[in-house]
ROSE-4610 file (N, C-alpha, C; in Angstrom, 1 decimal, always signed):
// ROSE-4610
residu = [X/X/X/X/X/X/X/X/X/X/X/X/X/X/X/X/X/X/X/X/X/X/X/X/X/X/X/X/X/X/X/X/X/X/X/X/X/X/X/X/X/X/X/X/X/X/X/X/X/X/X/X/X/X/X/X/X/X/X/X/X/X/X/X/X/X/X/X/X/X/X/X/X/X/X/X/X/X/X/X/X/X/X/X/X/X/X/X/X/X/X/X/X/X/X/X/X/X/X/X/X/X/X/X/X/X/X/X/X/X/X/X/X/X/X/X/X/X/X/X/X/X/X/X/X/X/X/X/X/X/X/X/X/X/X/X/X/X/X/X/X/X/X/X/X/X/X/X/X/X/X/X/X/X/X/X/X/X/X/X/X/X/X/X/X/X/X/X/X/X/X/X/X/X/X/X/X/X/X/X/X/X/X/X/X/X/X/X/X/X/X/X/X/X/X/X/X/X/X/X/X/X/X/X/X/X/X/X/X/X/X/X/X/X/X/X/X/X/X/X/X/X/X/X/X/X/X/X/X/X/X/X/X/X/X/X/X/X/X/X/X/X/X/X/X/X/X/X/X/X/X/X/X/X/X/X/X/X/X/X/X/X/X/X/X/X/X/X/X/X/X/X/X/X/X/X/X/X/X/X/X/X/X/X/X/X/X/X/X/X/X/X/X/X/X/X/X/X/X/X/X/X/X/X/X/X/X/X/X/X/X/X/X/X/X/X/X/X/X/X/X/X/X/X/X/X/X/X/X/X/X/X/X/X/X/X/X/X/X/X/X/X/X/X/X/X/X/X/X/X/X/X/X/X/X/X/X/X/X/X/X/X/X/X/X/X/X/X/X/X/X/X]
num = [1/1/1/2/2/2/3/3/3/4/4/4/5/5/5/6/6/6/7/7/7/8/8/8/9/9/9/10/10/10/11/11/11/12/12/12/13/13/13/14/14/14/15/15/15/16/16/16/17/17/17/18/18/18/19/19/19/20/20/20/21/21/21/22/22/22/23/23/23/24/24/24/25/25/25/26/26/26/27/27/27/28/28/28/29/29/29/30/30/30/31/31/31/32/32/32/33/33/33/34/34/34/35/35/35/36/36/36/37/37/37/38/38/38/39/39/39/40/40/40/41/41/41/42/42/42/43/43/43/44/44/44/45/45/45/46/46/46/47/47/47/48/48/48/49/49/49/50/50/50/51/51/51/52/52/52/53/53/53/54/54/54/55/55/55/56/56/56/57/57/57/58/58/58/59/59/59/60/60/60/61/61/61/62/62/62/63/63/63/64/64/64/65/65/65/66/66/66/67/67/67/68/68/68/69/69/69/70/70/70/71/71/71/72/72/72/73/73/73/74/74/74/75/75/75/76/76/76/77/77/77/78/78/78/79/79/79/80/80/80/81/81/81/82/82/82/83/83/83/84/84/84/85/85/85/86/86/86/87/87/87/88/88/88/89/89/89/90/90/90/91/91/91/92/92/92/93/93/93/94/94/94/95/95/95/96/96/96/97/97/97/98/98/98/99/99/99/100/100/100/101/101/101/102/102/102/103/103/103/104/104/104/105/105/105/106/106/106/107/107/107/108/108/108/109/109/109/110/110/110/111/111/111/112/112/112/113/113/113/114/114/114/115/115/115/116/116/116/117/117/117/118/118/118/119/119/119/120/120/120/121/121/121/122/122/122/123/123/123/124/124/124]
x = [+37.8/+36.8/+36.6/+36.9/+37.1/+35.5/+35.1/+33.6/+33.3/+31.9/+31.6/+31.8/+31.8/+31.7/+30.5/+29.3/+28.3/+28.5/+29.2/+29.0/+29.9/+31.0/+32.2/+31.8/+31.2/+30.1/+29.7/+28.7/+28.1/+28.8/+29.7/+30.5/+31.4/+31.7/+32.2/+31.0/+29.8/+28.8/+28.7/+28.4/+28.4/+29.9/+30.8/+31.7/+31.7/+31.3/+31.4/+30.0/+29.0/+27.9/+28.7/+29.1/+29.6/+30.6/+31.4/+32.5/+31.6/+30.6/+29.9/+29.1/+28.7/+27.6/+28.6/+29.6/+30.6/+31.9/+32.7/+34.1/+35.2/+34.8/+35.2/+35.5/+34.6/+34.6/+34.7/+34.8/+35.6/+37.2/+37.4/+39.0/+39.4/+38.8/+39.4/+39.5/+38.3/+37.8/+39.5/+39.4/+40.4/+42.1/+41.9/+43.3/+43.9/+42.6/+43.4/+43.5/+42.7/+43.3/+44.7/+45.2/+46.6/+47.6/+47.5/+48.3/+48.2/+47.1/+47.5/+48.1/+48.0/+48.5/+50.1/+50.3/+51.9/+52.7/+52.2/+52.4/+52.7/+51.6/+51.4/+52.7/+53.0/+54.1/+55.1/+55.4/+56.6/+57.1/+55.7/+56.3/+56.9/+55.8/+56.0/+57.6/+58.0/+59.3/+60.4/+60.1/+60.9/+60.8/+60.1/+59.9/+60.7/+61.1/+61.7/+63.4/+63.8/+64.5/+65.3/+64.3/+64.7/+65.5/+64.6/+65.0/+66.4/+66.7/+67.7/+68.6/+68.8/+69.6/+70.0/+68.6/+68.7/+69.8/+69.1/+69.6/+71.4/+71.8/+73.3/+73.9/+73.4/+74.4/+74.3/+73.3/+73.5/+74.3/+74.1/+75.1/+76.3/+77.1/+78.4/+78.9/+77.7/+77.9/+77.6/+76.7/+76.3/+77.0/+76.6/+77.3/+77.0/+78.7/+78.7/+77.3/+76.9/+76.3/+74.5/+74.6/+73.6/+73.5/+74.7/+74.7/+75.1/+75.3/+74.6/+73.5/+72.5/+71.4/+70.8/+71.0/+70.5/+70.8/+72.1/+71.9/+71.7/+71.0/+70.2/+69.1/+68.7/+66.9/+67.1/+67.8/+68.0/+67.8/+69.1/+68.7/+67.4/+66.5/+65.2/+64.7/+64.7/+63.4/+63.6/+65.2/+65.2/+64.8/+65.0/+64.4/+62.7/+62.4/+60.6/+60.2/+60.6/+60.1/+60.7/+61.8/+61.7/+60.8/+60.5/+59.8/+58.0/+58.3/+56.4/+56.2/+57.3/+57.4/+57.2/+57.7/+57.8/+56.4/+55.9/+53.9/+53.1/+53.4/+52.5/+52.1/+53.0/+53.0/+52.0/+51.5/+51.3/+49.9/+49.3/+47.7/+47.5/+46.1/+45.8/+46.3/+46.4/+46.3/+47.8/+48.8/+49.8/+51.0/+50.1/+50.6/+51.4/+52.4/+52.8/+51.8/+51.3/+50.3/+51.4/+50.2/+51.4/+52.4/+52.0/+52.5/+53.7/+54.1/+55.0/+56.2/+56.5/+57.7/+57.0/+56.1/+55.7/+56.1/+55.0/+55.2/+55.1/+55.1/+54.8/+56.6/+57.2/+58.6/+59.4/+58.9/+60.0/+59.7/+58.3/+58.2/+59.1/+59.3/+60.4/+62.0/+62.0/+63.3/+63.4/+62.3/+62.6/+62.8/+62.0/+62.2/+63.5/+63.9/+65.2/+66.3/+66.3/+67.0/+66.9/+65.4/+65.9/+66.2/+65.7/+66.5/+67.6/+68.4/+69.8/+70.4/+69.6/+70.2/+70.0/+69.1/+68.9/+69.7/+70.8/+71.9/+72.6/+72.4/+74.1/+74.4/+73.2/+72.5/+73.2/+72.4/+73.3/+74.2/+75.3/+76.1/+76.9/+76.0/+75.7/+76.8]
y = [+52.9/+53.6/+52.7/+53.8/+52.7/+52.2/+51.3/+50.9/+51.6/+52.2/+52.3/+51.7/+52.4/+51.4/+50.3/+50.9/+50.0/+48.6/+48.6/+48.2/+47.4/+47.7/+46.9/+45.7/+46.1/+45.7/+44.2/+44.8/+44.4/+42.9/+43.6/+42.4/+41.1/+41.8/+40.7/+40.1/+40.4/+39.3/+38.2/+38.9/+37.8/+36.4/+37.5/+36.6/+35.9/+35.9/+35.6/+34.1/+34.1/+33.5/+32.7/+32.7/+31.7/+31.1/+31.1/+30.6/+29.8/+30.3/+29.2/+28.0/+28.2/+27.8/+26.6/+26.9/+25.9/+26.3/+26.2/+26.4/+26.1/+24.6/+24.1/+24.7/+25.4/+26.5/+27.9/+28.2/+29.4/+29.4/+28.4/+28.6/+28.1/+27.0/+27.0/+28.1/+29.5/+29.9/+31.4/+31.2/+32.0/+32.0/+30.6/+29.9/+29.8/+30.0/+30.0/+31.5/+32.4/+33.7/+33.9/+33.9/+34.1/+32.7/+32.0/+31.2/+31.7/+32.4/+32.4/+33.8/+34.9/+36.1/+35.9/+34.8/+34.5/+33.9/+32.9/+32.9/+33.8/+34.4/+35.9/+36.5/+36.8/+38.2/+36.8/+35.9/+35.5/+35.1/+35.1/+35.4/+36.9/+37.6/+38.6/+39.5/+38.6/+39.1/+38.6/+37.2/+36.6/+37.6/+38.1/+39.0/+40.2/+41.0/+42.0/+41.6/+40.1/+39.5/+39.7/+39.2/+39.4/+41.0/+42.0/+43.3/+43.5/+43.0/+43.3/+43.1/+41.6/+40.8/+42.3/+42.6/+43.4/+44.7/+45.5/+46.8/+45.9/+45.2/+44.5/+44.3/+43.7/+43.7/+44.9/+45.9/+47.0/+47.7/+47.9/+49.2/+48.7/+47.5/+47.2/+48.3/+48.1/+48.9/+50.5/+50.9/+52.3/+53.0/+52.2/+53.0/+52.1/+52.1/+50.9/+51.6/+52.6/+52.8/+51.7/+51.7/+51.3/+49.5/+49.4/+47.5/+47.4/+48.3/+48.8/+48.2/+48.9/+49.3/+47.6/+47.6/+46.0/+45.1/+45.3/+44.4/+44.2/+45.1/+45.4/+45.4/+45.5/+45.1/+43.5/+43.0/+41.6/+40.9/+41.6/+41.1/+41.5/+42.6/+42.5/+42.0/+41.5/+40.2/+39.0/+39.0/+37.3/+37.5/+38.4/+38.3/+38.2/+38.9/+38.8/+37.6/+37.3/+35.9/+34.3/+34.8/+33.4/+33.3/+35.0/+35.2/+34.3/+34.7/+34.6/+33.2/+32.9/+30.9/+30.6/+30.8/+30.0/+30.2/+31.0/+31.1/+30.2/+29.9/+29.4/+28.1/+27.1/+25.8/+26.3/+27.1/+27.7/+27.7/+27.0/+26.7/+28.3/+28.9/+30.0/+30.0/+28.9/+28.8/+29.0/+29.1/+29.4/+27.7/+27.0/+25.8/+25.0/+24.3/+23.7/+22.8/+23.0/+22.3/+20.5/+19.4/+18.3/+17.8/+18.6/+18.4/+19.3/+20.1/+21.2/+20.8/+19.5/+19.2/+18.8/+18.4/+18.6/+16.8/+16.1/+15.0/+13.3/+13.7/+12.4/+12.2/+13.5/+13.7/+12.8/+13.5/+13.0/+11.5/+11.2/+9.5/+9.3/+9.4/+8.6/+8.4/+9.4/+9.7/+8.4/+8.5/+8.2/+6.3/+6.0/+4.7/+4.3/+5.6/+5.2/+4.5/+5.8/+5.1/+4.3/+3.8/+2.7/+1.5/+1.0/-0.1/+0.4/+1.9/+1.7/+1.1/+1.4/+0.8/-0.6/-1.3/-3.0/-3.2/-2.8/-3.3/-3.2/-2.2/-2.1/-2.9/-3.5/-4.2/-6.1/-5.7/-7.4/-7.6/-6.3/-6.7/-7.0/-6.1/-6.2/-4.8]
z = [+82.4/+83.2/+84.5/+85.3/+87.0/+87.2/+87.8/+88.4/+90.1/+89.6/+91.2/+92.2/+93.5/+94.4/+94.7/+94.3/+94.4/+93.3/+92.0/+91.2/+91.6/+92.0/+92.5/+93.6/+94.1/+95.6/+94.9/+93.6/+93.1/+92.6/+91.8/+91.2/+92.4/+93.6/+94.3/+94.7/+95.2/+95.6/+94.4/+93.1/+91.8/+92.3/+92.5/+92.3/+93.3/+94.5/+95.6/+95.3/+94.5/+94.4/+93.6/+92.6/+91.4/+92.7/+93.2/+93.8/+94.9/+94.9/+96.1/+95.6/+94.3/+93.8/+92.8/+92.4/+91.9/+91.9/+93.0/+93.2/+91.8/+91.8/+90.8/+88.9/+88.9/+87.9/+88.2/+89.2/+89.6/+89.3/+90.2/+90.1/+88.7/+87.5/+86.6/+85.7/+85.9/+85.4/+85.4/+86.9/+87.5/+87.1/+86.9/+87.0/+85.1/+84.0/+82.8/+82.3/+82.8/+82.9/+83.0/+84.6/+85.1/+84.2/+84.1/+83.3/+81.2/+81.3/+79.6/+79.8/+81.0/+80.5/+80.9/+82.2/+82.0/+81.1/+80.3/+78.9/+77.4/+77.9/+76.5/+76.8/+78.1/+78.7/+78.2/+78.5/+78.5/+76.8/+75.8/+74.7/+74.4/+74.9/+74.8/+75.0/+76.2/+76.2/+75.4/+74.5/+73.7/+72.7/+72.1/+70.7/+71.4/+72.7/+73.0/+72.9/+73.2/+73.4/+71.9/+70.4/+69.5/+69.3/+69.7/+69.0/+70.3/+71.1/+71.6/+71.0/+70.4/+69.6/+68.7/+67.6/+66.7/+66.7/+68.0/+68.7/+68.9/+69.5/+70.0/+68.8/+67.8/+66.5/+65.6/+65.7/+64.9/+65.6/+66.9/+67.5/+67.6/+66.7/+66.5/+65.0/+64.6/+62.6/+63.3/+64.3/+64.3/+65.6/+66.4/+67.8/+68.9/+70.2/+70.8/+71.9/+72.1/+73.6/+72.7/+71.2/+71.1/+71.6/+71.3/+71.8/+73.4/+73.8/+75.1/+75.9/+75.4/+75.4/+74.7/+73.7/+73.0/+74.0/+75.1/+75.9/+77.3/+77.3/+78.8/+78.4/+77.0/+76.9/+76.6/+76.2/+76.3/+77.8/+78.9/+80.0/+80.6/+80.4/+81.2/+80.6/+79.5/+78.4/+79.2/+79.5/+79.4/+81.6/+82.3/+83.3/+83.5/+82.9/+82.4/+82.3/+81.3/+80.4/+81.6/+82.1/+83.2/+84.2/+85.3/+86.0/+85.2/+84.5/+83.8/+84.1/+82.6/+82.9/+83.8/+85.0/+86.4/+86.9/+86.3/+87.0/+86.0/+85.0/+83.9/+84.9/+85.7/+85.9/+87.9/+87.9/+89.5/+89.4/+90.0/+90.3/+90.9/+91.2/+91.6/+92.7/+93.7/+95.4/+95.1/+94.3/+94.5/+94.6/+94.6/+94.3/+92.5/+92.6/+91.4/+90.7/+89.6/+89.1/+89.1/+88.7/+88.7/+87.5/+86.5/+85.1/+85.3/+86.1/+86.4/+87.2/+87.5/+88.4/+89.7/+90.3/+91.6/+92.4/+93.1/+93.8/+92.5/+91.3/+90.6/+90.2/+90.2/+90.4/+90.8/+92.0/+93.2/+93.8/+93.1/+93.6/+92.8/+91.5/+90.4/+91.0/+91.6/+91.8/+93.0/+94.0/+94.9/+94.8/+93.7/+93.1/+92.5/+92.2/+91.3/+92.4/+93.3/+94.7/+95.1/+95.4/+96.3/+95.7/+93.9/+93.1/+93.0/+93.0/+93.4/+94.5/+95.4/+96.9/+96.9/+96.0/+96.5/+95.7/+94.9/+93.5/+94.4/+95.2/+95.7/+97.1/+97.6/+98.7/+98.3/+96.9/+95.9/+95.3/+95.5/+95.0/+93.8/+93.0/+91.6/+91.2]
């Protein structure tokens, strides 16, 4: 059941009040929404992933257009389910959360280098 326009009205001011009144729990509020439903979909696509499997080895015993079919529902599972994953680690703002690959990273890396470069500096 769609919401009125007034009610709709209604609900952005709310929303618009909470987000002023404490950002801070807006966006986490915001942010485990969109991260648990890209999670859900991306299991969600592992369990379609299974019956592909299913559909790909039976339509070897019943008929090949059915292993076919098993494996093109396999490839849109396994396209789904990576798409999703890749949002699970995505702050709202569209940013890499830091647990997700982001700048604690690339300091490591960037440490690695440069005690590679002073080894190779010594001679070692």
């Amino acid at each position: 059941m769609a919401l009125s326009e007034d009610e709709q009205r209604l609900l952005e001011q709310m929303e618009a009040a909470l987000a002023a009144e404490d950002p801070k729990l807006a966006n986490t509020l915001r942010g485990t929404t969109t991260r648990r439903f890209h999670r859900r979909r991306a299991a969600l696509a592992g369990l379609v992933f299974l019956i592909g499997i299913a559909a790909l080895l039976g339509g070897m015993e019943i008929h090949p257009l059915l292993s076919v079919a098993g494996f093109l529902i396999m490839l849109v599972a396994t396209v789904i389910a990576v798409r999703s994953w890749q949002h699970v680690g995505v702050d709202p703002d569209g940013h890499r959360s830091s647990n997700s690959g982001g700048k604690p990273e690339r300091d490591f890396m960037d440490k690695m280098e440069e005690r590679w470069r002073r080894r190779q500096d010594e001679g070692f």
